[in-house]
C-alpha positions in Angstrom: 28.3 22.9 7.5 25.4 20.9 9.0 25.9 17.3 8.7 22.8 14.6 7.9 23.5 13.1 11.4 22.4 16.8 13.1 19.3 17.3 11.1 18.1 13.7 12.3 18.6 14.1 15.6 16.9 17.9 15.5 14.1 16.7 13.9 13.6 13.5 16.2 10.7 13.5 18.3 10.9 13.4 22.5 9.6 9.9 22.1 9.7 6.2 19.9 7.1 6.3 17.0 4.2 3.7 17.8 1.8 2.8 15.5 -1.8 2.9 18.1 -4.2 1.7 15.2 -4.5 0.7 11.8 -7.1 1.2 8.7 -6.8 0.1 5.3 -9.3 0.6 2.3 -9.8 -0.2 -1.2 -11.0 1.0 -4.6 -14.3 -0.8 -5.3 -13.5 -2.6 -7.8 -12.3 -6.4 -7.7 -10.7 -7.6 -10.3 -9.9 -11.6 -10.4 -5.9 -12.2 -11.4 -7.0 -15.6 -13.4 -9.6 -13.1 -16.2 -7.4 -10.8 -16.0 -5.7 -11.2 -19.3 -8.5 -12.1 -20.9 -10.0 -8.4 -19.9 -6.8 -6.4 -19.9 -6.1 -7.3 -23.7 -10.1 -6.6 -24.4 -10.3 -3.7 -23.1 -6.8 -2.5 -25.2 -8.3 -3.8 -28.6 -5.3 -6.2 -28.6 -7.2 -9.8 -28.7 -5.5 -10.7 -31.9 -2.0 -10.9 -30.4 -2.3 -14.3 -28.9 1.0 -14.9 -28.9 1.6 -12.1 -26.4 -1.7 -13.0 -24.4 -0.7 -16.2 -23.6 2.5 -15.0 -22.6 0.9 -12.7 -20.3 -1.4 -15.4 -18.9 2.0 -17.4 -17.8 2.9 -14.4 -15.9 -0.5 -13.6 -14.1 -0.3 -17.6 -13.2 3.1 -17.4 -11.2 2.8 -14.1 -10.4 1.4 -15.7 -7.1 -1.7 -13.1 -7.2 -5.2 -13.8 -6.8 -6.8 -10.8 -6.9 -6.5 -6.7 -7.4 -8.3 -4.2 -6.8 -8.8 -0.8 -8.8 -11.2 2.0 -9.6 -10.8 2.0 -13.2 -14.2 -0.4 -14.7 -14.9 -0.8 -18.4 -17.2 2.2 -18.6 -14.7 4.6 -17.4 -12.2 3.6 -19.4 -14.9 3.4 -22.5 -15.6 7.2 -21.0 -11.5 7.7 -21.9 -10.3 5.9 -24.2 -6.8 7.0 -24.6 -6.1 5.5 -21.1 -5.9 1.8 -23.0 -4.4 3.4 -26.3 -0.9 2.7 -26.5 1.3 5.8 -26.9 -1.4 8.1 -26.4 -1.8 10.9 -24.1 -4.4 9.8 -20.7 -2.6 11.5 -18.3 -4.6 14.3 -17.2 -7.7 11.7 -17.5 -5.6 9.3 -15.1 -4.7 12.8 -12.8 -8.3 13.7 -12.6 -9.6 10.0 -11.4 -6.6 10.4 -8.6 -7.3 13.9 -7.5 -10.9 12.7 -6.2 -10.7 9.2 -5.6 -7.4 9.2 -3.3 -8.6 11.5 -0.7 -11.7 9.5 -0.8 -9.9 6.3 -0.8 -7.5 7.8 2.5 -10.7 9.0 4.4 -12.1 5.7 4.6 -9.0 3.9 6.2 -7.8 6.9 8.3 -11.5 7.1 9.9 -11.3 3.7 10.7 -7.8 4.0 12.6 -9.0 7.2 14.2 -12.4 5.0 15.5 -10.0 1.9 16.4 -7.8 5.2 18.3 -10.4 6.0 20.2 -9.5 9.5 20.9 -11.1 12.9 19.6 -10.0 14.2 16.2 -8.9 17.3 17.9 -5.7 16.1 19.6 -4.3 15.4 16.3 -1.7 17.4 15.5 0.3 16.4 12.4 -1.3 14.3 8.7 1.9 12.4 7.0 0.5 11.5 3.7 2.8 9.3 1.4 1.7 8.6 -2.1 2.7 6.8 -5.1 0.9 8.9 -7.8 -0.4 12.2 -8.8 1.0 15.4 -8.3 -1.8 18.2 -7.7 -1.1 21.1 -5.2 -2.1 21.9 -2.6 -2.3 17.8 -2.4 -4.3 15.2 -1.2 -3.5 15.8 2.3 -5.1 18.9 2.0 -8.1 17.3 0.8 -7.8 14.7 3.5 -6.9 17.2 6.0 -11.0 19.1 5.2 -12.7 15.4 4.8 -11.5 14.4 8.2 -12.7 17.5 9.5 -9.1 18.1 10.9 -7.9 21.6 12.4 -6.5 23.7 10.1 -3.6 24.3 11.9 -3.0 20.4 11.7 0.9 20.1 10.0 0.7 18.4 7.0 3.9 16.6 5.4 3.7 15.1 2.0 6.0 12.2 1.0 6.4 11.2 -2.3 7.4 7.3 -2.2 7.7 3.6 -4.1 8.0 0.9 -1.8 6.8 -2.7 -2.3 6.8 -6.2 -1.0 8.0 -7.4 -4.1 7.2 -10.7 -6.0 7.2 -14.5 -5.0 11.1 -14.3 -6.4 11.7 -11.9 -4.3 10.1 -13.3 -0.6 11.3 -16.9 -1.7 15.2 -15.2 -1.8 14.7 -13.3 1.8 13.0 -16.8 2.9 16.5 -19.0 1.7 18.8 -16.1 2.9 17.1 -16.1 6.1 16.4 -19.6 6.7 13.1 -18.8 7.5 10.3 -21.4 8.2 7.9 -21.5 5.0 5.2 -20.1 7.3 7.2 -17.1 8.6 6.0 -14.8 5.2 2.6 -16.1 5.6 1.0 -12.3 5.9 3.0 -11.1 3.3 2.0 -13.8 0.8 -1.4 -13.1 2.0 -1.0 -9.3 1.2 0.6 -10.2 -2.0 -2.2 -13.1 -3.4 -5.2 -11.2 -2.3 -4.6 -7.7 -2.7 -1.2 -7.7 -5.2 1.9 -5.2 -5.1 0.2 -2.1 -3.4 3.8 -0.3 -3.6 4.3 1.1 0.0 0.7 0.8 1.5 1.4 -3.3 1.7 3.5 -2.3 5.0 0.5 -1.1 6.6 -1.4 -4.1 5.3 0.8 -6.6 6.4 0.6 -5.2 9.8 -2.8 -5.8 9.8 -2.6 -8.6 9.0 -0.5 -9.8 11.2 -2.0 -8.4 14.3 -5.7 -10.0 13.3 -3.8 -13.4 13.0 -1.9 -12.5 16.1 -5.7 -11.7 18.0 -7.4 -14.9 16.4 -4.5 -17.3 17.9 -4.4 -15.6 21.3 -1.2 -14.0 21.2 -0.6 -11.1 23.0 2.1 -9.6 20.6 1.7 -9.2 16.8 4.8 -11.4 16.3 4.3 -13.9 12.9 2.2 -16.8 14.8 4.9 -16.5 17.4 3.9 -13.8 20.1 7.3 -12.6 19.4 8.4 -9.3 20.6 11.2 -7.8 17.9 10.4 -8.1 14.2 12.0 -6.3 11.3 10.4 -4.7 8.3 11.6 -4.3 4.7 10.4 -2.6 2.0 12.1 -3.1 -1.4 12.0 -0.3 -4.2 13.2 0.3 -7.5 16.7 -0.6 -8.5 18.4 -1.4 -5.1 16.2 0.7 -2.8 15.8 -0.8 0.5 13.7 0.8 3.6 14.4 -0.7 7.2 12.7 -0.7 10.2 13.0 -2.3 13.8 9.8 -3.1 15.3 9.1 -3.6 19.0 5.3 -5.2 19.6 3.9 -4.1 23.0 1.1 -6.8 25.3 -1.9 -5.0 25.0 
């Protein structure tokens, strides 16, 4: 019987996984965390339970969040209206929106990590695509694959996945445990208030992040205001899921 240890290790590349360039995008739409409330229970008909809006507002307040962003507006959702009706059925109106919007969404940030690459489209040889939502097949890397203009022979791998950075109770517990300094999280908090819980695609903006903080200070590592070398990433799941990786930054 073939254990899980042989499949790693015949599936594991020649060489260590680098990540060459980043690109991140975002749905057009900004929403700001502190009208929030006052929008999300106007645009649900539910303004006369106040008792439950104020409630909410507490938890917008220390949820630590600034702003969102999302493709949903008021006229789509006046377009379809059983998206903000409780109980009723919106999914195939929330499954259309994704099937165009996400393949959109992933050209813009993986054109912009292809430009920062520098190299021609046509020595890529493999798309990982890792989503949080929908489920159409063939899948949005297919769609990604033809709005890149990618070789067809290109391998695709989808991964379906739910990884996020969690709240402020959350970092504040992994800052105590750690004995971190309170400035150590600072991209993550940054991630958190301005873009809020992204799920899994917070990893790639916290790297960002990181590295534009690392470039503005002079650093010549990504290391968190440090220039250090060795960093490790977590990404926290539902229930007790927890992803690790080791990181090694590289002097340009």
């Amino acid at each position: 019987m073939v254990t899980v240890e042989e499949v790693r290790k015949a599936q594991r590349a020649e060489g260590l996984a680098s990540v060459l360039a980043i690109g991140t995008s975002t749905p057009p739409n900004c929403v700001d965390q502190s009208t929030y409330p006052d929008y999300y229970f106007r645009i649900t008909n539910s303004e006369h339970k106040t008792e439950l809006k104020e409630k909410f507002k507490r938890m917008c307040e220390k949820s630590m969040i600034k702003k969102r962003y999302m493709y949903l507006t008021e006229e789509i959702l006046k377009e379809n209206p059983n998206v903000c009706a409780y109980m009723a059925p919106s999914l195939d109106a929330r499954q259309d929106k994704v099937m165009v919007e996400v393949p959109k969404l992933g050209k813009e940030a993986a054109t912009k990590a292809i430009k920062e690459w520098g190299q021609p489209k046509s020595k890529i040889t493999h798309l990982v695509f890792c989503t949080t939502s929908g489920f159409d097949m063939p899948g949005a890397d297919y769609q990604l694959n033809k709005l890149l203009g990618l070789r067809p022979s290109v391998k695709r791998l989808m991964v379906y996945q739910q990884a996020h950075p969690g709240g402020p109770a959350l970092l504040d517990q992994v800052e105590t445990k750690l004995a971190y300094k309170p400035d150590k999280l600072r991209a993550t908090r940054h991630v958190l208030s301005e873009y809020a819980d992204m799920s899994s695609v917070c990893v790639l903006f916290i790297l960002d992040e990181m590295r534009k903080k690392s470039m503005e200070d002079g650093l010549e590592t990504t290391g968190e205001g440090e220039g250090l070398q060795w960093g490790v990433l977590f990404g926290f799941g539902p229930g007790l899921t927890v992803e690790t990786v080791v990181l090694h930054s590289i002097a340009a």
